[in-house]
N, C-alpha and C positions, 0 to 999 in steps of 0.2 A: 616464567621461562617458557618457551617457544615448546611444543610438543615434537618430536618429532615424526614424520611422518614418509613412506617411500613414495617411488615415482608415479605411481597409481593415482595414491592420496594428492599429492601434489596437483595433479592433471585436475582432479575431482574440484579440487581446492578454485584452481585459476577459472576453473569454468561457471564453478558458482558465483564467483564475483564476479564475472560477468555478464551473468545472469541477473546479479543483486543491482548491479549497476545500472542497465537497460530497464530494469523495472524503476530505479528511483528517475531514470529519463522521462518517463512517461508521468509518473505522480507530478513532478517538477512540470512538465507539459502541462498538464491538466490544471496547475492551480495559473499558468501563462495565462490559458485558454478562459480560465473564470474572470483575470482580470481586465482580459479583452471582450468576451462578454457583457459584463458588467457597466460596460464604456458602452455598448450598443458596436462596437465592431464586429459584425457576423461573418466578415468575410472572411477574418486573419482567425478569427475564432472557429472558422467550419476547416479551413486550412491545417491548424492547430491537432484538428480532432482527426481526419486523415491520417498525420503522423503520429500520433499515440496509435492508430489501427496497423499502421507498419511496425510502431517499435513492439507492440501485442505481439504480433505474429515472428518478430524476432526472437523476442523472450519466450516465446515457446520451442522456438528452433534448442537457442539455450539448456531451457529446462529439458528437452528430450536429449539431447549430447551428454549432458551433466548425470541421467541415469541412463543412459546405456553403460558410460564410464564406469559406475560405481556397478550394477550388474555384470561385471568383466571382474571384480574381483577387491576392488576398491576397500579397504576399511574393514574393521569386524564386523561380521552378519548383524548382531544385536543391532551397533552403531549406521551401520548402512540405513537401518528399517526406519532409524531416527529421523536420519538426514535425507532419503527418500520423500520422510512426509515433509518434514523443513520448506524442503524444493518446492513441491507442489500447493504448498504453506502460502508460499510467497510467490509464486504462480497467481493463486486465485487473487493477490491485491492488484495485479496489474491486468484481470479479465474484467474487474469490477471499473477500474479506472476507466477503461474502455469503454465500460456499459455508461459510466455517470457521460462521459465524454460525447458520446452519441445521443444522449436524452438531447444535450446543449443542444448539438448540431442540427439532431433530425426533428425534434419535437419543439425546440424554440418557445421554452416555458418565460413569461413574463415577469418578470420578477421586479417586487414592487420596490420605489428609491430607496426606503428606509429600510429595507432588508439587505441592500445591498456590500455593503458595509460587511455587516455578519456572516454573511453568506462566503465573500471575500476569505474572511478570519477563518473560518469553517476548512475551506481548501487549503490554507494554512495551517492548519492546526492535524490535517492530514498529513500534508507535506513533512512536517517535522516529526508525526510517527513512523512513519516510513523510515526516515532519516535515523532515527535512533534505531528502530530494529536492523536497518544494513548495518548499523556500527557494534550490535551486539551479537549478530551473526558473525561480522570476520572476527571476533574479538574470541569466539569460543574457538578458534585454530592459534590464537595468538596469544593471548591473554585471560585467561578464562574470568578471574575476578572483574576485571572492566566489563567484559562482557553481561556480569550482572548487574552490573550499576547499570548501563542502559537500557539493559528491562525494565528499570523501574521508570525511565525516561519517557518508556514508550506507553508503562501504563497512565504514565501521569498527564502524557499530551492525549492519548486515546479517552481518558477521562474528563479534560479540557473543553474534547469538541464534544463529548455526549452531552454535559453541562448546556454546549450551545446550542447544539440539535434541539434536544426537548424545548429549548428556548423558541427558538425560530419558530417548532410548530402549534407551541402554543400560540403566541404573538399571531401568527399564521392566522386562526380562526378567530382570533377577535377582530377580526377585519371585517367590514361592512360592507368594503367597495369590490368584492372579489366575489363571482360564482365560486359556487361549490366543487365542481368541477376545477378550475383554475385551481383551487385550495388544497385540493387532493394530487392535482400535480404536481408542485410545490413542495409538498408534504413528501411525495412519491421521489425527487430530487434530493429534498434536504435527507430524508434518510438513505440514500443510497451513495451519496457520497462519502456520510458515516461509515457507512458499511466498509468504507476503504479503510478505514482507521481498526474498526471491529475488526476486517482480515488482519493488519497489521501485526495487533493484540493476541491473535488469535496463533498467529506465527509464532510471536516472543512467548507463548505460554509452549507451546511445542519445546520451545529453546529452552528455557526454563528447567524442563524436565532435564535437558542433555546435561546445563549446567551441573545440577544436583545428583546426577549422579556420577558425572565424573569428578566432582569435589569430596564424594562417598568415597569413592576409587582411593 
């Protein structure tokens, strides 16, 4: 059953999904952008990385609308201070996407054929945490138990790509044909695009709490 909620909360409501929305624009960009990359397209792929810097700076507009709203009076205090860090939760997945997004563009690391592939799988395996924490966030306004099924969604894909990560950078150093240098860049990429997944996780454990205790309640 639907919670109900006044005109405040509602307002609060529609802007975080639009906020959730514009950041999974940019994750979904970014894994565009790797498989244009990955093709040696630099053009459509530096293209790419501009517009994840505009939907950034959108989704920030977003998140500061979303708490001015709820500092106007939005929600119980307790619940406010939840859904405050929530915001700024899922905030920091679409600053990191940015960041991986501009390594592509500005630093043009080399990424060798047979990593490509994985590497590929890796932005996917982001995209699809992403994806299940937006569905476990509207789901705690909507549905609270679905809502917890896709926690476990997002730990199970954020656990996915750490699996690959560590993969990549071990594989990474047994390479012969790579400076050191080169390795570390590599390595500097393959975890940072992790790290989108890590915020992800890192959101859905914030959510988690909300879940639990308004299932106490």
């Amino acid at each position: 059953m639907k919670p109900f909620f006044g005109k405040k909360e509602e307002k609060v409501i529609k802007l975080f999904s639009k906020h959730l929305e514009k950041v999974e624009e940019g994750v979904n960009f970014l894994t565009e952008l790797v498989e244009l990359y990955v093709t040696n397209d630099m053009e459509k792929s530096e293209e790419l990385s501009k517009q994840i810097s505009n939907i950034e700076s959108e989704a920030d507009t977003l998140r500061r609308k979303t708490e001015r709203e709820m500092y106007q009076g939005a929600f119980l205090p307790n619940f406010r201070g939840e859904l405050l860090e929530l915001v700024e939760a899922v905030d920091k997945v679409m600053n990191k996407t940015q960041t991986v997004s501009e390594i592509l563009a500005f630093q043009k690391p080399k990424i060798p054929e047979d990593f490509k592939a994985d590497f590929l799988e890796q932005s996917r395996l982001v995209k699809k945490t992403y994806k299940f924490l937006k569905k476990s966030i509207e789901n705690v306004f909507e549905n609270i138990e679905k809502s917890g099924e896709y926690i476990q969604k997002v730990e199970l894909h954020e656990h996915e790509e750490d699996i690959l990560e560590k993969d990549l950078i071990r594989r990474l150093f047994e390479i012969d044909s790579l400076e050191l240098s080169e390795k570390l860049q590599l390595k500097d990429l393959f975890l940072q695009i992790g790290d989108i997944a890590d915020r992800a996780e890192d959101a859905s454990d914030k959510l988690e709490i909300i879940v639990l205790k308004r299932n106490i309640k």
